[in-house]
N, C-alpha and C positions, 0 to 999 in steps of 0.2 A: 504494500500500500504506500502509495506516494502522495503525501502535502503540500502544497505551495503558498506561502505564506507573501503577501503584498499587502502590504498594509501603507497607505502613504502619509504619514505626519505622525505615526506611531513607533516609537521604539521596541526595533524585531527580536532580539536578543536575549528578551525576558518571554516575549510569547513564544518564541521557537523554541527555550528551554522548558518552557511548562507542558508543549505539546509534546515535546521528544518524552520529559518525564511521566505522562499519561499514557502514550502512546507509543513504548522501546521496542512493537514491532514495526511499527512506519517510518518510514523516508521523510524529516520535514525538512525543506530546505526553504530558504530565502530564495523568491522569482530573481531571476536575472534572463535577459534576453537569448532563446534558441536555450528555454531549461526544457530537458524531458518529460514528457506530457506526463500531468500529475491524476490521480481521481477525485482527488478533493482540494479546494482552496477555500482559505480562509484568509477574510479580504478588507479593506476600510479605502477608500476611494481609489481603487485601483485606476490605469492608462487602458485605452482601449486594447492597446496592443497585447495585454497580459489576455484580453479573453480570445482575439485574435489569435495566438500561437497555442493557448491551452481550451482546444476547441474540444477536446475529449472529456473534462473534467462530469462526473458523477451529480457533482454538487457543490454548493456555493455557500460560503457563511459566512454572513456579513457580521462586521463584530459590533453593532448599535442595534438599535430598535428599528430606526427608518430607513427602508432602501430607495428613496428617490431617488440617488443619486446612480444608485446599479442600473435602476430603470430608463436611464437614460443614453446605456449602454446596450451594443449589439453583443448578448450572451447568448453562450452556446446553447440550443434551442431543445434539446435534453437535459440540460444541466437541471437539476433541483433548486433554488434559490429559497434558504433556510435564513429567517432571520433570527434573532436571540428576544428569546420572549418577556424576560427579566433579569435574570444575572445581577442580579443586586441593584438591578433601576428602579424597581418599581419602591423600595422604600426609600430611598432618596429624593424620588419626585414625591413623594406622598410628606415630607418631610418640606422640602423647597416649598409645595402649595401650601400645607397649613400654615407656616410661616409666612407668606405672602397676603393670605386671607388674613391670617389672625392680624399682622404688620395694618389691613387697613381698618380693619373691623375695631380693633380696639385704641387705632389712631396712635400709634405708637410713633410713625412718621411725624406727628404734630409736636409728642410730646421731646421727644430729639431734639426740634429746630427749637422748644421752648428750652430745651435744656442750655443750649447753646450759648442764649440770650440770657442766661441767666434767670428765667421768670418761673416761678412754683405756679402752675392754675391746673385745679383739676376739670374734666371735662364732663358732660353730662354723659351718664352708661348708656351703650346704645344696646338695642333689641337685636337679638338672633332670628327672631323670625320674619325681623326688616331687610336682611341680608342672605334672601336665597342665591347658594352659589348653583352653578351650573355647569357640567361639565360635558364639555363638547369632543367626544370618542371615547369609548367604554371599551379598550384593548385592554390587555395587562396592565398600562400602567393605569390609562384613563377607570377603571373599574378600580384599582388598587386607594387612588386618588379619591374616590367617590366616598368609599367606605370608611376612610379615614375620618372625611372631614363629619362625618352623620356622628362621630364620636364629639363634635362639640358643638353640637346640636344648631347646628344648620338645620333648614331644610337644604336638601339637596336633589335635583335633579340632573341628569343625564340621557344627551342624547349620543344616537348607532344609528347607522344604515341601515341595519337592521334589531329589531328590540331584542332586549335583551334583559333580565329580570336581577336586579339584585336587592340584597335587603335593603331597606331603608333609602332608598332611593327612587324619585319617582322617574319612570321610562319613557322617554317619547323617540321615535324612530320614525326614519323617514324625512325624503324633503318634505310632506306635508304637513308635518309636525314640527319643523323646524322654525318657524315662526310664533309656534305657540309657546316652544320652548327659550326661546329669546323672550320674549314677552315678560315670561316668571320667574327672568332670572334678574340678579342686581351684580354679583360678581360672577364672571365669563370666566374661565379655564378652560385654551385649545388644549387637547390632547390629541389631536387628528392625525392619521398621516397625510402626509402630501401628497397628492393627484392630480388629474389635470380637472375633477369637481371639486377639489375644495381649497386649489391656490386661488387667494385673495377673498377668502371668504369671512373674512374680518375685514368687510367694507363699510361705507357710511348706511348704505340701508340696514344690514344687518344690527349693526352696533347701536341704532339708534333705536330696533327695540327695544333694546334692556331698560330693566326699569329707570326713573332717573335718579341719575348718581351712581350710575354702572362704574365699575371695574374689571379693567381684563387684562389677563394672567395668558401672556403666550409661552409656552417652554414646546412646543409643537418645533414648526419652521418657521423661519421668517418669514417665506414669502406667503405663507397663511393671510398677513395683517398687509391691509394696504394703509402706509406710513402716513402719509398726507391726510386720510380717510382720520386717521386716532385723532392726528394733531389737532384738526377741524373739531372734531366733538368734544374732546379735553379743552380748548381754546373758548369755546362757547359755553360750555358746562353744564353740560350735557351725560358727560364721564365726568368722574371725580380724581380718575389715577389710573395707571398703568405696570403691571411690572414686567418686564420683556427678559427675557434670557435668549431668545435665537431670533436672528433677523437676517435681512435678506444679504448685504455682504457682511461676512466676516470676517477678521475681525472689525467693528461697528467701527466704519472711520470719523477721525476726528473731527470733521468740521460738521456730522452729523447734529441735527437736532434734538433727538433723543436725550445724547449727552446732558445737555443743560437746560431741558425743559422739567421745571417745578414739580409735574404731577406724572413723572416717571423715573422711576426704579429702574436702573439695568442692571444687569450680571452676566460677564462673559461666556454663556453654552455653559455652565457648572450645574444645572438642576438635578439631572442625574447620567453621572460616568459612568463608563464601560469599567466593567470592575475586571484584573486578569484572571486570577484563578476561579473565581465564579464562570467568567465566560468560557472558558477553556473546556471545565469540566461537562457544561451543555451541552460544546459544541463535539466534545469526544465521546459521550453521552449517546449524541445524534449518530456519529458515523461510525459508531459499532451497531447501532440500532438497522441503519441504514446497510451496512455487511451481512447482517441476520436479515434485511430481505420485509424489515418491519417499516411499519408507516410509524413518520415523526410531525411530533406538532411543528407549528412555525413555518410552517410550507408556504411561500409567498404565492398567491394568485397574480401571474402577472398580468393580466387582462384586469383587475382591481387594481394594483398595483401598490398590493399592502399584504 
């Protein structure tokens, strides 16, 4: 059994030792150009030309959550395309969003800039059941995320493409319920993948149904939000705040607005990393699963393109 590991902006060194030490009967090497055609690669923004020369490859495993980026490549047309279904993300985003919810809900941002300034004022307590959040893709993490915050007594809703039942969460599914579920919510959490329906779907119409004094929590993709669209509604106030961790270039350049607009939070892509040993063991997990001839979860539908 042969590995090709391509990973681009990731250090190989530590994953190519974790997979050799899992896997001392496989071959793993580092891609390099006219390498021996592999069965498996394990991969983070590879060059076209890796899928190009490893047209024989079994199967494909991306080491994040979203494969937009594979999808925009010509991969071998038998390949499998496995993406990692948690790996230690999913408490980490569940972790980043309460923290962001609780950040606005209990006005902690205010009490900071007062701290600053030196001023003691306490603020009137506000109602939890003023601040439905709502969480937009109920995948692993999006459903991890749900369940979380219904522990400090939000309401909480969520919406899928298709419904999908969890406790304490109410379900709406469908683009026909997608409006009603904007409607009933006051703080937005994308958790979507990215497709070609749901880039830019953090627009002015959408965001302007949330209740007023909405909030929204991207750690999805950038190009989910259209940036101009936030600024408008924030500017007008309409939105109350924003907290973004992925956008559409990154890293977020400097002379961006983001940066130094009042009623936005950024944070560099950190909501939830690719953990190594967790991911390693899934993905080694999968391809002895995949040797036995077994069906694995995480099979990407590339005609959905998630």
């Amino acid at each position: 059994m042969r590995i090709s590991f391509c990973c681009t902006g990731t250090p190989s060194e530590p994953w190519i030792a974790a997979l050799r030490s899992a896997l001392p009967q496989a071959q793993v090497e580092l891609w390099a150009e006219n390498a021996p055609q592999a069965d498996y690669a394990v991969v983070w923004a590879p060059p076209q030309r890796f899928f190009d020369e490893q047209s024989g490859l079994k199967a494909i495993f991306n080491i994040g959550a979203g494969v937009d980026g594979l999808m925009k490549l010509r991969l071998p047309p038998h390949a499998a395309l496995v993406r990692l279904e948690d790996a230690g993300m999913a408490v980490q985003m569940a972790e980043y969003v309460s923290q962001a919810v609780l950040r606005h809900f209990r006005e902690f941002d205010v009490y900071a800039d007062q701290a600053a300034s030196g001023q003691w004022l306490q603020r009137r307590a506000q109602r939890h059941a003023d601040f439905p959040v709502g969480v937009l893709g109920l995948g692993v993490l999006g459903a991890r995320v749900a369940q979380t915050l219904t522990q400090f007594g939000f309401p909480v809703h969520g919406w899928s493409r298709t419904a999908k039942v969890l406790e304490g969460v109410r379900g709406y599914a469908g683009a026909d319920q997608l409006q009603d579920f904007l409607g009933a919510t006051r703080i937005l959490v994308c958790l979507l993948p990215l497709t070609d329906e749901t880039q830019g779907i953090l627009n002015h119409a959408r965001l302007s149904l949330l209740l007023p004094g909405g909030y929204v929590i991207n750690v999805a993709r950038g190009a989910h939000l259209v940036d101009q669209d936030l600024i408008a509604l924030l500017d007008s106030g309409h939105l109350a705040g924003a907290t973004l961790d992925v956008f559409r270039t990154e890293p977020l350049p400097a002379e961006h607005v983001f940066w130094k607009h009042p009623k936005i939070q950024v944070t560099p892509h950190i909501s939830a990393r690719t953990l190594r040993l967790e991911s390693v063991a899934q993905i080694v997990g999968k391809i002895m699963a995949l040797q036995r001839g077994e069906a694995v979860a995480g099979l990407v539908n590339r005609q959905q393109g998630y």
